[in-house]
PDB file with one MODEL, atoms N, CA, C and O in Angstrom:
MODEL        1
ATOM      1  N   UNK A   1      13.471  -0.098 -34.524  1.00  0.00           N
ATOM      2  CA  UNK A   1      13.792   0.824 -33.460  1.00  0.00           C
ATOM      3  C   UNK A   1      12.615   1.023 -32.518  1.00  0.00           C
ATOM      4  O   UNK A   1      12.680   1.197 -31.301  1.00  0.00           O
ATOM      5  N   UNK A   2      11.331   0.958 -33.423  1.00  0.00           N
ATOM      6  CA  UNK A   2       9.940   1.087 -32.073  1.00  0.00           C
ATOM      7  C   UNK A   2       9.989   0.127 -31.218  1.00  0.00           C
ATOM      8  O   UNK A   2       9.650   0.399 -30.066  1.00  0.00           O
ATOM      9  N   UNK A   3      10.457  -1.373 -31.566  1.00  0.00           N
ATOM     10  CA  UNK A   3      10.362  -2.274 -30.272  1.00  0.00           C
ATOM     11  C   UNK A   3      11.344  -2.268 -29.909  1.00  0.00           C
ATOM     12  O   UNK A   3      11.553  -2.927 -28.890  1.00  0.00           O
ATOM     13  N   UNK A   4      12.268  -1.662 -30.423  1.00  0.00           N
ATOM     14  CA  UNK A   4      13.450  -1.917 -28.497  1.00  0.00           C
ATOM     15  C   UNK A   4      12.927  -0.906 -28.216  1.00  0.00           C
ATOM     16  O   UNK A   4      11.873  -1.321 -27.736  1.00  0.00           O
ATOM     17  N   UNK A   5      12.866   0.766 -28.130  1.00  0.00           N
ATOM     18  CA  UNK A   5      12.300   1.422 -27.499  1.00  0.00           C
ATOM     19  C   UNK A   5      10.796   1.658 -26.674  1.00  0.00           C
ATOM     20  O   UNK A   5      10.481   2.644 -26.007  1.00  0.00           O
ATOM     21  N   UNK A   6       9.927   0.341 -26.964  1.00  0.00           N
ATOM     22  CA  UNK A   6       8.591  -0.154 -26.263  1.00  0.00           C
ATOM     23  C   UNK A   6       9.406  -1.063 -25.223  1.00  0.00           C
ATOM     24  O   UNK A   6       9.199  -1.202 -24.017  1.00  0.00           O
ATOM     25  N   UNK A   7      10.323  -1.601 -25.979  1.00  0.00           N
ATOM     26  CA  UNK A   7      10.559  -2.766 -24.529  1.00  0.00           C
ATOM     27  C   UNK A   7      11.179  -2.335 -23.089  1.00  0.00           C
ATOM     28  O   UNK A   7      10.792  -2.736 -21.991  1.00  0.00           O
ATOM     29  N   UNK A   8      12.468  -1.219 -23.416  1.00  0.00           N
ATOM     30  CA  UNK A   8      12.915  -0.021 -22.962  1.00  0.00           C
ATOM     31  C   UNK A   8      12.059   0.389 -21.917  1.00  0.00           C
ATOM     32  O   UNK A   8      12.170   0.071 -20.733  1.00  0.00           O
ATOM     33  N   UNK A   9      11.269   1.053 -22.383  1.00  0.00           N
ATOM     34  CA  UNK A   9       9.884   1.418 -21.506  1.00  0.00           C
ATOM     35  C   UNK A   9       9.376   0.484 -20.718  1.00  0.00           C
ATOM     36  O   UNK A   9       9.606   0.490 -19.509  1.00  0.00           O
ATOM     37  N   UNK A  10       8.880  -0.121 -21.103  1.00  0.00           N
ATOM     38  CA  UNK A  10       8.752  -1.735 -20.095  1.00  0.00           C
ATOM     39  C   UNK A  10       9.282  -1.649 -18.819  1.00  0.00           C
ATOM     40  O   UNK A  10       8.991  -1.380 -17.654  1.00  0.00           O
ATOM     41  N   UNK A  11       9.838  -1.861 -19.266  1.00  0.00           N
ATOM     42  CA  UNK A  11      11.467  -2.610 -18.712  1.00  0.00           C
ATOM     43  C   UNK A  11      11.510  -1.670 -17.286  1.00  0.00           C
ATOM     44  O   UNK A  11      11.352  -2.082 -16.137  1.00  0.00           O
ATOM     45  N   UNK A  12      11.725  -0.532 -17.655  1.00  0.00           N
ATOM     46  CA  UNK A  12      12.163   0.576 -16.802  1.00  0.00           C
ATOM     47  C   UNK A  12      10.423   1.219 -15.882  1.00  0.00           C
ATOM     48  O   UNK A  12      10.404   1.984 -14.917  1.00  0.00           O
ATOM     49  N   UNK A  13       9.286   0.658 -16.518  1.00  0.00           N
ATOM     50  CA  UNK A  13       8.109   0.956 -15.510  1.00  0.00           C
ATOM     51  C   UNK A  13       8.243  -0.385 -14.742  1.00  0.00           C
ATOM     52  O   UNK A  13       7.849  -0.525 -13.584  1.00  0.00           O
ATOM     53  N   UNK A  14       8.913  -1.495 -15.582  1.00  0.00           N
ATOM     54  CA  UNK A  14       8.492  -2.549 -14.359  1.00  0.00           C
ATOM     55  C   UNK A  14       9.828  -2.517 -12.835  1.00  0.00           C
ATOM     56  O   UNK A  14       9.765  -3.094 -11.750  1.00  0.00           O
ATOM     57  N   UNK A  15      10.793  -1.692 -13.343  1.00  0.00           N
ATOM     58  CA  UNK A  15      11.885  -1.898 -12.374  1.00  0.00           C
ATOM     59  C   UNK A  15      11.481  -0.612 -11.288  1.00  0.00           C
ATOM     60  O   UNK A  15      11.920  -0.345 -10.169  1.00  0.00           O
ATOM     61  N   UNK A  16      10.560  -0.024 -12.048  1.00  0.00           N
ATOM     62  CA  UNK A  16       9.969   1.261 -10.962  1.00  0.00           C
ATOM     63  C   UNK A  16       9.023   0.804  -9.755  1.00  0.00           C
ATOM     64  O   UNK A  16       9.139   1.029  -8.550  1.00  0.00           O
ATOM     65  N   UNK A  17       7.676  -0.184 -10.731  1.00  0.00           N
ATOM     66  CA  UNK A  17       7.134  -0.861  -9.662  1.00  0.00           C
ATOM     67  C   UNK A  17       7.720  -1.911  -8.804  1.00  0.00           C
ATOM     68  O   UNK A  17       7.259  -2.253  -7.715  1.00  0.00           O
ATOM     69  N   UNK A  18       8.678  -2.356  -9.325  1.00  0.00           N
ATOM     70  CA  UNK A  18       9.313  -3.221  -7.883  1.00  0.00           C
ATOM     71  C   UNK A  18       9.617  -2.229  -6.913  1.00  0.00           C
ATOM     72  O   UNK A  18       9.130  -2.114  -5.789  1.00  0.00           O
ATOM     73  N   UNK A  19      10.461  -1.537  -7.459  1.00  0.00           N
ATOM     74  CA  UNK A  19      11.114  -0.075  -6.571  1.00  0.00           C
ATOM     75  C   UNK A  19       9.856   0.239  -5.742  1.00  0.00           C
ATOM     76  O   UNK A  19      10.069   0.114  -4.536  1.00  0.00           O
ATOM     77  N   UNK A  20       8.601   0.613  -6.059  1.00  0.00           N
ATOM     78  CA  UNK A  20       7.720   1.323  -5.133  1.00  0.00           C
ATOM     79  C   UNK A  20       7.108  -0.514  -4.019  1.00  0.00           C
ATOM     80  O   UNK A  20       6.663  -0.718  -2.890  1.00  0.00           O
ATOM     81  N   UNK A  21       7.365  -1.143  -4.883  1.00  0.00           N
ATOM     82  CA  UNK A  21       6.577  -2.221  -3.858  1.00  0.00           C
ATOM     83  C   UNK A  21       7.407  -2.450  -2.646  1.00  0.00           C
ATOM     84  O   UNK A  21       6.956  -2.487  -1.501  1.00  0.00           O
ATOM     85  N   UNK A  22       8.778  -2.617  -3.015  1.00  0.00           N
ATOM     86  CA  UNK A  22       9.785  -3.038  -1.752  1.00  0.00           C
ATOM     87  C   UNK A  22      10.042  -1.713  -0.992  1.00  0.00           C
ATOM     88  O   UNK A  22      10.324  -1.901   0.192  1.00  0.00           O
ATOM     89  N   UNK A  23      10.007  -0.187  -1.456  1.00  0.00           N
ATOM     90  CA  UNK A  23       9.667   0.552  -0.086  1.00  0.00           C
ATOM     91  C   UNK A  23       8.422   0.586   0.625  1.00  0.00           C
ATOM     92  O   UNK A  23       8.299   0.968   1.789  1.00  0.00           O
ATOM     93  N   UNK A  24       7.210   0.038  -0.361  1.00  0.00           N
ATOM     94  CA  UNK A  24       5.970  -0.273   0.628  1.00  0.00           C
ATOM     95  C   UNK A  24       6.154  -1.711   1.775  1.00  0.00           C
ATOM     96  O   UNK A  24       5.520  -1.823   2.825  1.00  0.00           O
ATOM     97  N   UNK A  25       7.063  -2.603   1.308  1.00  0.00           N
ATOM     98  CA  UNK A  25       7.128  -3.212   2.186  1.00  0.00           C
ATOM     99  C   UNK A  25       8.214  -3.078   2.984  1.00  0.00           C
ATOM    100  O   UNK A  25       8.062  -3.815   3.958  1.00  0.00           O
ATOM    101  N   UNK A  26       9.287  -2.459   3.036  1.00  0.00           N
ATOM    102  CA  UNK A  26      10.333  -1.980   3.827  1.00  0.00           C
ATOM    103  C   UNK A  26       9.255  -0.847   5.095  1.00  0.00           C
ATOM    104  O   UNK A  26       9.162  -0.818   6.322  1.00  0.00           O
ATOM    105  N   UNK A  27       8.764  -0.241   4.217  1.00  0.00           N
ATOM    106  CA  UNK A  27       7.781   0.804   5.381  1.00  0.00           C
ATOM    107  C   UNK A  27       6.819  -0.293   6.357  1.00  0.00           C
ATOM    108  O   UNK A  27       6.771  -0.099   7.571  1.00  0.00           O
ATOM    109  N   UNK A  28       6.484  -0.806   6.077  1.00  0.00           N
ATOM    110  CA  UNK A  28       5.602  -1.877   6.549  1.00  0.00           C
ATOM    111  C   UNK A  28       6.147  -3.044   7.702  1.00  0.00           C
ATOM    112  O   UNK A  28       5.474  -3.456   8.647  1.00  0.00           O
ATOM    113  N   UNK A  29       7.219  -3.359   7.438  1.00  0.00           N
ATOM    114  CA  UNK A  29       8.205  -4.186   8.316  1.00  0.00           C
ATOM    115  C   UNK A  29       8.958  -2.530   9.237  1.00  0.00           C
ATOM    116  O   UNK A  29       8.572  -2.496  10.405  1.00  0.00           O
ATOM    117  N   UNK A  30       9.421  -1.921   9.045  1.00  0.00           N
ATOM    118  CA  UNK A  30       9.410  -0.824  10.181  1.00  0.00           C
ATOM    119  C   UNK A  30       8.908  -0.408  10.815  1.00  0.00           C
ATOM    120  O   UNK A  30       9.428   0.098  11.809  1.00  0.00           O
ATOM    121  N   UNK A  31       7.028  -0.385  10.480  1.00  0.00           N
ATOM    122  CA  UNK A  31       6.206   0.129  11.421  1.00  0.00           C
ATOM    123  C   UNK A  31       5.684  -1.079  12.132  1.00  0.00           C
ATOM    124  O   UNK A  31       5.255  -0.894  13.271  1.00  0.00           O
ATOM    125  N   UNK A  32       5.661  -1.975  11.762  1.00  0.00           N
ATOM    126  CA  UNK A  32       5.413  -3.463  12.597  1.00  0.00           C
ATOM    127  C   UNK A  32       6.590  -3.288  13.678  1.00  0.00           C
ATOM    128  O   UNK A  32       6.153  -3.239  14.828  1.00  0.00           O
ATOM    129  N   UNK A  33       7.943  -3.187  13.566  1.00  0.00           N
ATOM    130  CA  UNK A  33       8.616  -3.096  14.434  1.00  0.00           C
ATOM    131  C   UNK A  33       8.665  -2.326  15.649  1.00  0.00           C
ATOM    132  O   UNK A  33       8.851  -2.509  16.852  1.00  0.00           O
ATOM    133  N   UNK A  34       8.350  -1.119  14.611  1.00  0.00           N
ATOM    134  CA  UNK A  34       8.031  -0.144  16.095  1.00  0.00           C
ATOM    135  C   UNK A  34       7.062  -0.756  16.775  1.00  0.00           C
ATOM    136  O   UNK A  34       7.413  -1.321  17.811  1.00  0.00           O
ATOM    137  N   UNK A  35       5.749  -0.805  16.423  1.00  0.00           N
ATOM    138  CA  UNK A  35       4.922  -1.136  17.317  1.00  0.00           C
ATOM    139  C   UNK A  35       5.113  -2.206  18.166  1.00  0.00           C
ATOM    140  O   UNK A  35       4.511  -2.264  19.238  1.00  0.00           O
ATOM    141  N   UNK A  36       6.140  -3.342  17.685  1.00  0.00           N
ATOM    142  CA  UNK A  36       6.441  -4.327  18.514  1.00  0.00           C
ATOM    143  C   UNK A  36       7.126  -3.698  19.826  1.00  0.00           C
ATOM    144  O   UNK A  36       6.878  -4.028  20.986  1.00  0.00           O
ATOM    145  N   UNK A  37       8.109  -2.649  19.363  1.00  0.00           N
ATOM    146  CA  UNK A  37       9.135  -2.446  20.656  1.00  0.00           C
ATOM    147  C   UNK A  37       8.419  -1.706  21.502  1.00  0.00           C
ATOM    148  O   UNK A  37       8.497  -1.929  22.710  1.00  0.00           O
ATOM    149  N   UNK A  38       7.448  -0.509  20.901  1.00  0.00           N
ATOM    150  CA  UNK A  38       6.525  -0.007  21.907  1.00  0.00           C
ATOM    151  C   UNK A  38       5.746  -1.329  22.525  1.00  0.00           C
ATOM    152  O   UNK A  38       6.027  -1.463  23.716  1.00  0.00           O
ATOM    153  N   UNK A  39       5.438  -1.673  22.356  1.00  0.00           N
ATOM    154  CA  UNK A  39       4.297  -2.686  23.235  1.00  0.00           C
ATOM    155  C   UNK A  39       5.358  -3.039  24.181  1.00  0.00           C
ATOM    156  O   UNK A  39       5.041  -2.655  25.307  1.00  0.00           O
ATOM    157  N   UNK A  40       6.715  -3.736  24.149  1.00  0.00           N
ATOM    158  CA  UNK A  40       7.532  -4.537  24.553  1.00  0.00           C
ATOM    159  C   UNK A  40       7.498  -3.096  25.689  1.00  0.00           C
ATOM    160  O   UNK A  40       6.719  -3.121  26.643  1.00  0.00           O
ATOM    161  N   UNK A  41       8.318  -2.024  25.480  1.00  0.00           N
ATOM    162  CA  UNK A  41       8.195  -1.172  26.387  1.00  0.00           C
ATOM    163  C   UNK A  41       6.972  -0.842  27.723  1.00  0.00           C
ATOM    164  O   UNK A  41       7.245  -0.680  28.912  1.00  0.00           O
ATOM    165  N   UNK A  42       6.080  -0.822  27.310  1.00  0.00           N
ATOM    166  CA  UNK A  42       4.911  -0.835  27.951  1.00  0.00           C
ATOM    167  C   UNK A  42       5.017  -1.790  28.994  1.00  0.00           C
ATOM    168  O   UNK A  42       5.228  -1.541  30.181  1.00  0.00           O
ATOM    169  N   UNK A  43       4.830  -3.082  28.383  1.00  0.00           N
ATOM    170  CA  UNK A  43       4.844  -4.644  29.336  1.00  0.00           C
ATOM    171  C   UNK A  43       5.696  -4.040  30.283  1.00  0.00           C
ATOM    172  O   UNK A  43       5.246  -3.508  31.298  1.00  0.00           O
ATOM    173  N   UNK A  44       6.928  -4.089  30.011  1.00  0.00           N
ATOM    174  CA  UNK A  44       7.976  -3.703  30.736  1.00  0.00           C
ATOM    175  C   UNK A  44       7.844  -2.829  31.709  1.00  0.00           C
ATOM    176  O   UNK A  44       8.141  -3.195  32.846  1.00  0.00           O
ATOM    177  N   UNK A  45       7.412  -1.603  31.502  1.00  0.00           N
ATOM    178  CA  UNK A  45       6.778  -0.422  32.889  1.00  0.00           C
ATOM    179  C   UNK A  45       6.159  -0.751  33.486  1.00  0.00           C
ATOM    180  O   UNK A  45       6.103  -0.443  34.677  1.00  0.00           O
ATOM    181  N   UNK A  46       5.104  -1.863  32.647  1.00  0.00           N
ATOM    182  CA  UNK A  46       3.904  -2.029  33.872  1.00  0.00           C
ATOM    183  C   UNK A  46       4.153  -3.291  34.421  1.00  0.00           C
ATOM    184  O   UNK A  46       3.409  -3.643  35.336  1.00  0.00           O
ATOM    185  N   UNK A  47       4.631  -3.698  34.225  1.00  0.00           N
ATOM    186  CA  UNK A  47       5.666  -5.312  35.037  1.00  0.00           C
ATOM    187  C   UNK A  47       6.813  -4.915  35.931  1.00  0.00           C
ATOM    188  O   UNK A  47       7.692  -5.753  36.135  1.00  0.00           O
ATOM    189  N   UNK A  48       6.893  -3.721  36.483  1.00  0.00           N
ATOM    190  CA  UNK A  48       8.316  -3.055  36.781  1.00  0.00           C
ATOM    191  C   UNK A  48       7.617  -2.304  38.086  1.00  0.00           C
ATOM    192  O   UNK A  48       8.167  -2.257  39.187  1.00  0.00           O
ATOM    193  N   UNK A  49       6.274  -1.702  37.781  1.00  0.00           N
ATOM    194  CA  UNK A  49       5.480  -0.978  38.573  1.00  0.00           C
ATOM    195  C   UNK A  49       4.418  -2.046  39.499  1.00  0.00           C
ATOM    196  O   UNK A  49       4.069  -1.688  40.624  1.00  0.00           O
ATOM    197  N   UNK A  50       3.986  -3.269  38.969  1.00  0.00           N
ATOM    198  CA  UNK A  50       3.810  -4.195  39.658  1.00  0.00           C
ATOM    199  C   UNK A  50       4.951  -4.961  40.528  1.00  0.00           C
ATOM    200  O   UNK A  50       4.644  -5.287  41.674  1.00  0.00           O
ATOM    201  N   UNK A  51       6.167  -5.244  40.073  1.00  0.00           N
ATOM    202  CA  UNK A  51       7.185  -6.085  41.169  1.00  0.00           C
ATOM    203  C   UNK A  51       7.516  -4.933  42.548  1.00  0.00           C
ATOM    204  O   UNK A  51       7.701  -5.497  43.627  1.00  0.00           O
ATOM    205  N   UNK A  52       7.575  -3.765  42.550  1.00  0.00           N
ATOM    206  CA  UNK A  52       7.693  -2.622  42.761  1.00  0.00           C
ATOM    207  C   UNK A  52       6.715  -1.991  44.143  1.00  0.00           C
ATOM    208  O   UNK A  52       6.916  -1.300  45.142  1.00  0.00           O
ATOM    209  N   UNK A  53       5.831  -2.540  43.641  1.00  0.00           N
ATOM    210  CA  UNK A  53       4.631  -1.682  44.013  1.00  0.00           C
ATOM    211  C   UNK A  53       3.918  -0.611  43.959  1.00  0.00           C
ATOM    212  O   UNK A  53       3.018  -0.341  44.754  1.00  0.00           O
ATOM    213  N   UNK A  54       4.342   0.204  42.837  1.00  0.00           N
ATOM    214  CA  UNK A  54       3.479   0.948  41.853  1.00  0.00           C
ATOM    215  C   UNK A  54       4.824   1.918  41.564  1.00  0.00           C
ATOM    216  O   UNK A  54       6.004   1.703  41.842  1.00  0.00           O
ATOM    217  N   UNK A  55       3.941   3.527  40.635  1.00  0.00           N
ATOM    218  CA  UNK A  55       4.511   3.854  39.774  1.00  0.00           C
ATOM    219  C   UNK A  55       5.261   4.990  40.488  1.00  0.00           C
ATOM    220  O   UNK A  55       5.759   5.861  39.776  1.00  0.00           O
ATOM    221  N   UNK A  56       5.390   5.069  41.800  1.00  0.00           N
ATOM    222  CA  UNK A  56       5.931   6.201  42.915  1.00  0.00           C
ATOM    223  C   UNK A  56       7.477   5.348  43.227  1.00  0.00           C
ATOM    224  O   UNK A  56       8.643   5.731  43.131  1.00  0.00           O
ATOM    225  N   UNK A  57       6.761   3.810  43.706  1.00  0.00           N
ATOM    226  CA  UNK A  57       8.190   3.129  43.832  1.00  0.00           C
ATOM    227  C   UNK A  57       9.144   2.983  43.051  1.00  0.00           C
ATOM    228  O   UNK A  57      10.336   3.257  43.193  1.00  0.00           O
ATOM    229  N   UNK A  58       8.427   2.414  41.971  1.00  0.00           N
ATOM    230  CA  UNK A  58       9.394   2.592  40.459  1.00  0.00           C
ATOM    231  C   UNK A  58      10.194   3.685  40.395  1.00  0.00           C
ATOM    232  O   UNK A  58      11.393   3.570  40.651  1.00  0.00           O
ATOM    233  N   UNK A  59       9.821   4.501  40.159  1.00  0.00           N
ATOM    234  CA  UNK A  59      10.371   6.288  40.260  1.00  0.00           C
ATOM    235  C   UNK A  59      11.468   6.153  41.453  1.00  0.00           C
ATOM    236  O   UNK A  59      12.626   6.108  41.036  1.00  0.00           O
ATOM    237  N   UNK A  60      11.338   6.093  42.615  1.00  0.00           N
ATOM    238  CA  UNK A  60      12.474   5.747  43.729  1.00  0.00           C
ATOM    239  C   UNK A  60      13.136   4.991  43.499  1.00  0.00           C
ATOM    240  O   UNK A  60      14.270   5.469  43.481  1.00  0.00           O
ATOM    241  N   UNK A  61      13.138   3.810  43.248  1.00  0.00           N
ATOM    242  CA  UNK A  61      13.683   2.597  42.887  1.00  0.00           C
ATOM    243  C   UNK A  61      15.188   3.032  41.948  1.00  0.00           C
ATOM    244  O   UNK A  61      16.406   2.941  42.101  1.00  0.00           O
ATOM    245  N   UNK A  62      14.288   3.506  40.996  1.00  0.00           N
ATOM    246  CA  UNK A  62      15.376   4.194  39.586  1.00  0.00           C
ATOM    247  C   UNK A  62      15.751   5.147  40.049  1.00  0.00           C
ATOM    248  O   UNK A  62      16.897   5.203  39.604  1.00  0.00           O
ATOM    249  N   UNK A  63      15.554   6.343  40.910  1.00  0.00           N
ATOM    250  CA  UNK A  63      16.739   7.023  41.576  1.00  0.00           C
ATOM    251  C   UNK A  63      17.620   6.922  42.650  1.00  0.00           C
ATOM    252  O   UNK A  63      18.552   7.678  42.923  1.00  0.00           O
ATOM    253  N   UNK A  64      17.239   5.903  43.246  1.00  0.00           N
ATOM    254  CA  UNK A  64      18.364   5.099  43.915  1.00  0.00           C
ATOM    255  C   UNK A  64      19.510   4.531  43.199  1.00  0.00           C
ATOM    256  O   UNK A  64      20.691   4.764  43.458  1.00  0.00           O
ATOM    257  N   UNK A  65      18.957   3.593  42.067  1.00  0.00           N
ATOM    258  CA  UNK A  65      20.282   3.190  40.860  1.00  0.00           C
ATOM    259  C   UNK A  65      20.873   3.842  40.719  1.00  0.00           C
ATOM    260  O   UNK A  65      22.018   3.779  41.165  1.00  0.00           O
ATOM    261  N   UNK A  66      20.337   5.038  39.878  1.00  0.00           N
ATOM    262  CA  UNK A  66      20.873   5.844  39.608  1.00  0.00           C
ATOM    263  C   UNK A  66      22.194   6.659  40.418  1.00  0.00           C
ATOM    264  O   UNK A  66      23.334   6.855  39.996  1.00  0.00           O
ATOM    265  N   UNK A  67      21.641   7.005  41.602  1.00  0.00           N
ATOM    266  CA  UNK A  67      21.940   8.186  42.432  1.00  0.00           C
ATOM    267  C   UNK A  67      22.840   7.246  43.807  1.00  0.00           C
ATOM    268  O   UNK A  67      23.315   7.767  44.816  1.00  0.00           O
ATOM    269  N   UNK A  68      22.864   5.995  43.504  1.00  0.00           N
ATOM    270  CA  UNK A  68      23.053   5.364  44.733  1.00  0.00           C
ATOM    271  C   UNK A  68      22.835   5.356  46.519  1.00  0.00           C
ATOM    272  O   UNK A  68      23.261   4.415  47.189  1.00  0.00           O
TER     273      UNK A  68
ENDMDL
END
């Protein structure tokens, strides 16, 4: 009865540390992401404010769309 109940134990710390490793890497691939889409965002404003001619036109620009 002591070794199935050692193995038991085992068993159930090693299915814990997978458990904590794959939300460390689930957290890890989410915050990579964000930071990807922020950056992507950024490019984007400031590539928007350059075709534009800065960040006053931009602003007009988008309330014209908007507002027609």
């Amino acid at each position: 009865m002591k070794n199935n109940t050692a193995v038991t134990k085992e068993t159930n710390v090693v299915k814990e540390n997978i458990n904590v490793e794959i939300s460390k890497v689930s957290a890890a691939a989410i915050g990579i992401a964000s930071i990807l889409i922020g950056c992507w965002a950024v490019a984007t404003l400031i590539s928007g404010m350059i075709s534009t001619g800065g960040p006053m036109a931009l602003v007009k620009g988008f309330i014209t769309a908007i507002g027609g």
